[in-house]
C-alpha positions in Angstrom: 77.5 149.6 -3.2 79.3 148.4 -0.4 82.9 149.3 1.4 85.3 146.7 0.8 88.3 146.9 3.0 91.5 145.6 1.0 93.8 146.3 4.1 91.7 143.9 6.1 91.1 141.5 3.5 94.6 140.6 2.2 96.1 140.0 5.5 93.7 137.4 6.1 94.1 136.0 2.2 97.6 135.3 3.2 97.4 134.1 6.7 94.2 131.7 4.7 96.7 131.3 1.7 99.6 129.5 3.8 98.4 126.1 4.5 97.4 125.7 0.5 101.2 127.4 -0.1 102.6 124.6 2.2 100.7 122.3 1.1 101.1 122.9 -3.0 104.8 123.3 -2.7 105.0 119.5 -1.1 103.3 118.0 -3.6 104.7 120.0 -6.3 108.2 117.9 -5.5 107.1 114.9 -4.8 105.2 114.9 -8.2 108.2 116.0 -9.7 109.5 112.5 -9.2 106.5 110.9 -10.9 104.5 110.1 -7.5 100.9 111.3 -7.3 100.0 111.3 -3.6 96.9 112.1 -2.9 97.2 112.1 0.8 98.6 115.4 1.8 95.6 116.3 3.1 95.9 113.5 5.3 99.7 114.3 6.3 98.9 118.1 6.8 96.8 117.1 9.3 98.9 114.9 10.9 101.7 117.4 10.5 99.2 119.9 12.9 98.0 117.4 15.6 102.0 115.9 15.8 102.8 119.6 16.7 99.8 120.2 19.4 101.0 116.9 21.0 104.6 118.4 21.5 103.3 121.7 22.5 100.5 120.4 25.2 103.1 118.3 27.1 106.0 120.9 26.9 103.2 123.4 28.3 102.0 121.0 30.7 105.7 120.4 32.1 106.6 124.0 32.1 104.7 127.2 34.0 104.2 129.6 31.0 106.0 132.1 32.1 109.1 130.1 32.7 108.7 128.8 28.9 111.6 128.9 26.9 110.7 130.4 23.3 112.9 128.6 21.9 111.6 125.4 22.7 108.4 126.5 22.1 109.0 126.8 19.0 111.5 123.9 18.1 109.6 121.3 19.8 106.3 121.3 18.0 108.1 122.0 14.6 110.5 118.6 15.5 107.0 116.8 16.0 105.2 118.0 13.3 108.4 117.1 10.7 108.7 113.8 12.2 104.5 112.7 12.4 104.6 114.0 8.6 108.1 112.0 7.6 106.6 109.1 8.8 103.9 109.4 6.8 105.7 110.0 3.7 107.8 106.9 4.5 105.2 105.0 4.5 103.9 106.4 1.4 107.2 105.9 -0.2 107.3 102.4 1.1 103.6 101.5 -0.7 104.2 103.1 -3.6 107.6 102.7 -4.7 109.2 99.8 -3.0 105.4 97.5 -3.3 103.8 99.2 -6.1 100.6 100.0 -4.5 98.4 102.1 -6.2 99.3 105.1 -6.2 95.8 107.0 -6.2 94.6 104.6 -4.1 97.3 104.7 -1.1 97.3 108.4 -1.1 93.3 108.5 -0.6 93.9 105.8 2.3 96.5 107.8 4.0 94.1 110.9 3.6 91.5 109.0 5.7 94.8 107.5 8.1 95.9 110.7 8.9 92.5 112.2 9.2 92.3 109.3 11.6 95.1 109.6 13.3 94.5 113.8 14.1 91.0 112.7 15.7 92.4 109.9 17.5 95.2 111.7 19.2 93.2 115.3 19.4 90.3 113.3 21.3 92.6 111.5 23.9 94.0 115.1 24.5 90.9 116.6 24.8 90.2 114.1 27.4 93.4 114.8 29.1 92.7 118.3 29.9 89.3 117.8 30.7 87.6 120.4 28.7 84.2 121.2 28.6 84.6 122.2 25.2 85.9 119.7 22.3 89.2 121.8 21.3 92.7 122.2 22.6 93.8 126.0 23.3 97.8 126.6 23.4 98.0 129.6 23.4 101.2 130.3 25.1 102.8 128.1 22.2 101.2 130.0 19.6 101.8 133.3 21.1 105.6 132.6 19.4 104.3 131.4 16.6 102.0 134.1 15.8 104.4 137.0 16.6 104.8 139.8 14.3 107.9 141.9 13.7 107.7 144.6 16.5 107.7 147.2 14.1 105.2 146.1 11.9 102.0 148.4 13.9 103.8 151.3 13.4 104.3 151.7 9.8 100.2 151.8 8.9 98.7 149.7 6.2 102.3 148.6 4.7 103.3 147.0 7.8 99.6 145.0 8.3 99.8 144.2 4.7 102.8 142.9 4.4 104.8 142.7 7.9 102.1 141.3 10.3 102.6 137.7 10.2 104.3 134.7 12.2 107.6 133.3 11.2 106.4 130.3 9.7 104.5 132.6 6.7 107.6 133.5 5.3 109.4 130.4 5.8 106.5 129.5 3.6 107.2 131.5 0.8 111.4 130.6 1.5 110.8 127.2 0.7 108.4 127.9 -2.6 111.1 130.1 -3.8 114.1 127.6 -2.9 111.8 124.7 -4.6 111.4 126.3 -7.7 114.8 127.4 -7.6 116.4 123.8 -6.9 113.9 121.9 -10.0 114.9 124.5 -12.9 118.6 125.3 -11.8 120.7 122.5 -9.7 121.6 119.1 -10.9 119.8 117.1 -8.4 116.2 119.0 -9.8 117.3 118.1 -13.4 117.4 114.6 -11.8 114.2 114.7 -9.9 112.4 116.4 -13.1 113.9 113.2 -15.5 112.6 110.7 -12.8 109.2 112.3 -13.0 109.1 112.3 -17.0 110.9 109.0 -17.5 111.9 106.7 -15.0 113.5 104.3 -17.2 115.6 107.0 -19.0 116.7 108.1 -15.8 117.7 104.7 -15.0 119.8 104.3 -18.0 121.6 107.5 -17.1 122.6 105.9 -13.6 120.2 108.0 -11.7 119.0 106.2 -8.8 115.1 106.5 -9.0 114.1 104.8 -5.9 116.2 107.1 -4.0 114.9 110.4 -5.6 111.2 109.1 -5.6 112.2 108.8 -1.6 114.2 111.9 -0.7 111.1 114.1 -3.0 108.1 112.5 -1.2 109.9 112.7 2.1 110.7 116.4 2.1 107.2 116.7 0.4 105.6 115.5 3.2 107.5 117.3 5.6 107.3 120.5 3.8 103.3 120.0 3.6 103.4 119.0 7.1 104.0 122.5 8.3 101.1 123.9 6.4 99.1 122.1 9.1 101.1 123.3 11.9 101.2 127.1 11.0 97.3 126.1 10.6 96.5 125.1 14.1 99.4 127.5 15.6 98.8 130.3 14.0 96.1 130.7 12.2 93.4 129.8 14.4 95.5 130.5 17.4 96.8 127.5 18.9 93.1 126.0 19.1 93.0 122.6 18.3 89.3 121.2 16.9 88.6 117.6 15.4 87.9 118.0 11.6 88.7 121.9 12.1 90.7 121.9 8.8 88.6 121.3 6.2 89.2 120.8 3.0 92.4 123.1 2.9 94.4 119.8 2.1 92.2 119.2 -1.2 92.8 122.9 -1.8 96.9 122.7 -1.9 96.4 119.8 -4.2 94.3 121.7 -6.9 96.9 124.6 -6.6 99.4 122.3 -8.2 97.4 121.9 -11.1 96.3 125.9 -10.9 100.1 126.9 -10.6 101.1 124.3 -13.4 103.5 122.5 -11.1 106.1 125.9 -10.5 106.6 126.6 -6.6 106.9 130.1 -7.7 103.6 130.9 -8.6 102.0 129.4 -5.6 103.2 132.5 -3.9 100.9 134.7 -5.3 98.4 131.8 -6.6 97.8 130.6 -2.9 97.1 133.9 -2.0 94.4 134.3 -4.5 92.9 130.8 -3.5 92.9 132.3 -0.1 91.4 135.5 -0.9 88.6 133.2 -3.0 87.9 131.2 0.3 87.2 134.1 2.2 85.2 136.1 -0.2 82.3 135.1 0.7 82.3 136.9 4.1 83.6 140.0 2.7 80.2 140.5 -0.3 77.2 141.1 1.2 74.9 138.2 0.4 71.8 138.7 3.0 70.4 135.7 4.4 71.0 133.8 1.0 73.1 131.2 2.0 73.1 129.6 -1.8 74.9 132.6 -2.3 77.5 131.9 0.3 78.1 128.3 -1.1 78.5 129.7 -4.7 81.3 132.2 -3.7 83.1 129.1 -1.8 83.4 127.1 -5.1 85.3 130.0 -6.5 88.8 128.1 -5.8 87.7 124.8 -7.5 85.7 126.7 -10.5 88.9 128.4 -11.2 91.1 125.6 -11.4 88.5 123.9 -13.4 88.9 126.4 -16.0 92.9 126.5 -15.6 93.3 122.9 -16.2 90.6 122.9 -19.2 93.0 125.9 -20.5 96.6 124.0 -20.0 95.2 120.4 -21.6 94.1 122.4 -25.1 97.6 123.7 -25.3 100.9 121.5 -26.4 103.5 123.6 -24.4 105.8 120.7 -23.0 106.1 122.7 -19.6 102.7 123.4 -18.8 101.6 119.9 -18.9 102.1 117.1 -15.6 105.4 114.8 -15.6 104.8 112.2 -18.1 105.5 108.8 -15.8 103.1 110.6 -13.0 100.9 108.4 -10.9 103.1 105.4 -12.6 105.0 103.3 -10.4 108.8 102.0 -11.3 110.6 99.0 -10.6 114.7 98.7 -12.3 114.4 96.7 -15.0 111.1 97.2 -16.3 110.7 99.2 -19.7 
C-alpha cells in the first residue's frame, strides 16, 4: 500500500488541467462553425512565447520593484491575444477565404508556431545571455501566480480550491460563458447551424464567412491563453524551447472526450490533468515502462470515449456535420 495525498494531488491536476481547458474550449468554438483546426497546439504556443516577449522587455525597461502590476499583467496578456489572433487570421484566411485543406493547414500552423516559439525564445535567450537555455520572469509571473490572500489560512479547502492565479478561473469563466453562448443566445444557434450546414445557414441569411471568422478568431485567442497561464504560471515564468509538450494535442482530444460542450471540460480537463500526472504520484520503482503506460492514460481514455459516442445515434453527441468541410456562397 502506499499514501496517496489527494490534497497535494488535485491542486496540481488543475494548475496541469488549465492549458488542456484553454485549449479545448478554443477549439470547441471554432469547430462549432465547421472548421477543424488542428493547429492549436501550434497557436498555444505562440500565445506563451507572444506573452514572454512582452514581459522580458517591460521587465527589462522597468526595475522590479518599481513594476506596475497592472502592466504586468495587461501587457503580456495584450501580446499573447494578439500573436494568437494573428494566427487564427491566418487560419481563417487559408481555410475559409482559399479553401486550403483544412487538416492540412492546421498541422502546418502547428509546426509554424512551434517554429515561431523557438525562433523568438532562442533570440531571447541570446539576449540575456544565459548560461542556461530558458527565460526566468519571475517578477511577471509573481502576479500571475498570486493566490487570494486568504486562501493558506482556511487548510485543505483553501489549497484545493482557492490557491491558484487569476487566469485559472478566468479559465473556467470562459468554458462556462462558451457553453452558455452555443445552447442559449442567437448568435450560438447561428454558429452551431454554420457548423452542421453551411448552405442552410446560407439560405437563412446567415453570414458564414463572418461566423467561421469571428469563432476561429476568439478560438485562437481563447486557446492562446492556455499557453500563457502555461509559461506564467505554471512553470513559473520559465521559458524553455519545446518545454510544452504535447499539452496542445491534449486540448484537442478533450473536445472529442467532452463531446464538444465547454462545460464538461471543467471537470474533464481536470481529470486529463490528474491522468498526466499520475504517473509520479504511483510508485512504479525503476520500471520506467511503467511510467510510459500511466502517461497514455489521457489518450487511452478518449480512445474508448470516442469508440463509445460513434456506436450511439444521439444527434448531440456526435461532431458538426459540415466539420473539416470548407464553404464557399453558392456552392450546394
Amino acid at each position: 500500500m502506499f499514501d496517496f495525498d489527494i490534497v497535494s494531488f488535485i491542486p496540481r491536476a488543475v494548475m496541469q488541467g488549465i492549458p488542456l481547458l484553454y485549449g479545448s474550449t478554443g477549439e470547441i468554438l471554432t469547430e462549432k462553425s465547421g472548421n477543424l483546426n488542428l493547429g492549436i497546439p501550434g497557436i498555444m504556443y505562440v500565445g506563451g512565447i507572444c506573452g514572454v516577449i512582452g514581459a522580458f522587455f517591460y521587465e527589462q525597461a522597468v526595475p522590479a520593484d518599481q513594476m506596475s502590476g497592472f502592466l504586468a499583467i495587461l501587457i503580456p496578456m495584450l501580446c499573447s491575444l494578439l500573436g494568437s489572433l494573428l494566427m487564427g487570421l491566418l487560419y481563417c484566411f487559408l481555410t475559409v477565404t482559399l479553401r486550403a485543406n483544412q487538416n492540412v493547414t492546421g498541422l502546418t500552423m502547428t509546426t509554424f508556431g512551434v517554429g515561431i516559439g523557438n525562433f523568438f525564445g532562442g533570440s531571447l535567450i541570446k539576449l540575456t545571455g544565459s548560461e542556461v537555455p530558458s527565460i526566468a520572469l519571475s517578477a511577471t509571473s509573481g502576479y500571475f501566480a498570486k493566490s487570494l490572500p486568504f486562501a493558506k489560512s482556511l487548510g485543505w479547502f483553501g489549497q484545493i480550491f482557492l490557491s491558484y492565479g487569476f487566469l485559472a478561473y478566468l479559465a473556467i469563466i470562459l468554458a462556462l460563458l462558451s457553453s452558455y453562448f452555443l445552447k442559449h443566445t442567437r448568435p450560438g444557434l447561428h454558429l452551431r447551424s454554420v457548423g452542421e450546414s453551411a448552405s442552410t445557414a446560407d439560405a437563412a441569411g446567415i453570414n458564414v464567412t463572418r461566423y467561421k471568422y469571428l469563432a476561429a478568431c476568439v478560438g485562437s485567442m481563447i486557446a492562446g491563453l492556455g499557453g500563457l497561464y502555461y509559461v506564467m504560471d505554471y512553470a513559473s515564468g520559465v521559458w524553455s524551447n519545446n518545454a510544452f509538450g504535447d499539452r496542445g494535442w491534449l486540448a484537442i482530444a478533450l473536445v472529442i472526450f467532452t463531446i464538444w460542450r465547454p462545460n464538461v471540460s471543467v471537470l474533464a480537463s481536470i481529470l486529463f490533468g490528474g491522468l498526466y500526472i499520475l504517473y509520479l504520484y504511483i510508485p512504479t520503482g525503476s520500471q520506467m515502462a511503467v511510467k510510459e503506460l500511466y502517461k497514455m492514460l489521457p489518450y487511452v481514455v478518449t480512445v474508448v470515449v470516442l469508440v463509445i459516442s460513434s456506436l450511439r445515434n444521439n444527434k448531440e453527441k456526435q461532431p458538426p456535420a459540415s466539420l473539416g468541410l470548407s464553404y464557399f456562397r453558392g456552392e450546394r
